[in-house]
N, C-alpha and C positions, 0 to 999 in steps of 0.2 A: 875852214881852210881847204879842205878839201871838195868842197866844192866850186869854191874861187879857183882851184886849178884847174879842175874839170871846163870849168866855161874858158877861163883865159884859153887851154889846150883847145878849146874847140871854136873859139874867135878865130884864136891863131891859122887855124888849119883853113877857116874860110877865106882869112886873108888872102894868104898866100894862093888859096886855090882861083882864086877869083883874078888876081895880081897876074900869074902861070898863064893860063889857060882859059879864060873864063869860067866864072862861077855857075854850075851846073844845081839840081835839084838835090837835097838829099832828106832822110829822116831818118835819125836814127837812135838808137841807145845811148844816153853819153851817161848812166849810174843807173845802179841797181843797191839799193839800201834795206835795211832790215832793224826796225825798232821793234826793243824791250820795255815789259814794265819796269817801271823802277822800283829798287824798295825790294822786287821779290828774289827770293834764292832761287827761284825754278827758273829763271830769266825766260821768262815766258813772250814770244812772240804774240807784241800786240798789228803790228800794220808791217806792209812793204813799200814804200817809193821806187818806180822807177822812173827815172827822166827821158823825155826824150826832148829831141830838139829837131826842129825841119829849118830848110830853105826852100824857097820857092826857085824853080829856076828862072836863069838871069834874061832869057830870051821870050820863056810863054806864059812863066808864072805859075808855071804849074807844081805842084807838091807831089812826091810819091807816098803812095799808100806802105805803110809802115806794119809788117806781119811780124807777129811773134809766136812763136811757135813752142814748144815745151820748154824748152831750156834757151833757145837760141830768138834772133831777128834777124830781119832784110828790109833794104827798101827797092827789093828786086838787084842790086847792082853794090850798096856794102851789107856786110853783114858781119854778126859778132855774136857771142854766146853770153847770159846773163849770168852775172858774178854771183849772185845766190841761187843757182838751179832752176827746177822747172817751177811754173807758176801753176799749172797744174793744181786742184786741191785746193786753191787759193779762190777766195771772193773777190769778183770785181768789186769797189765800194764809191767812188767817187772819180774825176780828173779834175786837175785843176788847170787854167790856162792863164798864161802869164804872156802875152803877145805886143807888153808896151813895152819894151825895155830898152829902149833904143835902137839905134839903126833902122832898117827899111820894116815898116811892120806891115802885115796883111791887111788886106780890103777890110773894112766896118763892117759888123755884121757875114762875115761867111763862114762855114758849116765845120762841124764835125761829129765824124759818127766812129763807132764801135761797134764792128762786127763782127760776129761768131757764128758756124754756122749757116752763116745767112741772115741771121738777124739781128737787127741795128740794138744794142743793149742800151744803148741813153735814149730808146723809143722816141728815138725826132726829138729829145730838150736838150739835142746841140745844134739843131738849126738856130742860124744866128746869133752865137754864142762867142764864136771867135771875134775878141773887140781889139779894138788898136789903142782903145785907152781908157780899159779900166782893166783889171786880172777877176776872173768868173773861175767858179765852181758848178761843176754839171756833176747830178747823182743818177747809176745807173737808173734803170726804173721800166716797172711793167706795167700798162695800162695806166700811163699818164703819171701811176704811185711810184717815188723813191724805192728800192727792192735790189738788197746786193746781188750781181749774178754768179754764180757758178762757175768758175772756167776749167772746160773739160775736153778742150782743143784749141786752135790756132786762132788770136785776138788782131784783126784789121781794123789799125786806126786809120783814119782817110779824114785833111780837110781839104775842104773846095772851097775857091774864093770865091767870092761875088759874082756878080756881073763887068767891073773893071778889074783885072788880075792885075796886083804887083808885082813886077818882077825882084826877084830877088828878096820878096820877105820873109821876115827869120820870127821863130817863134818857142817856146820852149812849154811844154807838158810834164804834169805830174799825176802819172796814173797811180791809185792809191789802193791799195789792195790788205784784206784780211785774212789771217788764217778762217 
């Protein structure tokens, strides 16, 4: 349920922003979750979800690159704090991309990377990853191998369309992280 609200709340807001003013670029934070094992009395943290969600803007197509930083994010112009604190200490483990879900979706085949540092954490196996009609799993990875990273400063998500940019497509992430 409460994720049904989260999307309806953030439909909504495109709606209208797009209705107003024209709909501009955004990515940003829309949940930060925190799963337990079950069963145990130590309620021990096994994973973290956080979501995000982009649009591309309505004029160039283009997506803003998505920084998260110890406790907080931007996409250069909104920004918000993460309901569970810093990520800090936490293992990048996997993202998952969900970009069919109706309405305008991105170009077939274009990219997303993970950076930290300077260095692309899904080692290029998010080139061509972003689909418009199937949902994919990308696992961080070093030298070509799966390999959780570390995060021990500010995480730069960034995709890039193709070579024809859609304006206006929407797409939703789920960055998966371990203690």
């Amino acid at each position: 349920m409460k994720r049904f609200l989260t999307t309806l709340a953030f439909l909504t807001v495109l709606f209208f922003a797009g209705a107003c003013f024209g709909a501009g670029s955004l990515f940003q934070v829309t949940d930060d979750d925190v799963y337990y094992s079950p069963g145990n009395a130590l309620n021990r943290v096994v994973s973290r979800m956080i979501t995000l969600a982009f649009v591309a803007d309505n004029g160039t197509g283009v997506i803003p690159s998505l920084v998260i930083t110890e406790d907080a994010w931007t996409d250069g112009t909104l920004t918000g704090t993460l309901k569970h604190g810093s990520i800090e200490g936490w293992q990048l483990d996997k993202i998952d991309i969900d970009c069919n879900h109706g309405g305008t979706e991105p170009t077939e085949d274009s990219e997303l990377y993970v950076y930290q540092l300077g260095v692309d954490l899904l080692d290029a196996n998010g080139v061509n990853m972003i689909d418009n009609t199937v949902e994919r799993s990308v696992h961080f990875a070093t030298d070509g191998q799966p390999k959780r990273q570390d995060v021990v400063g500010a995480v730069t998500i960034t995709v890039t369309q193709q070579a024809v940019v859609t304006n206006s497509a929407a797409g939703t992430l789920y960055l998966i992280l371990v203690p």
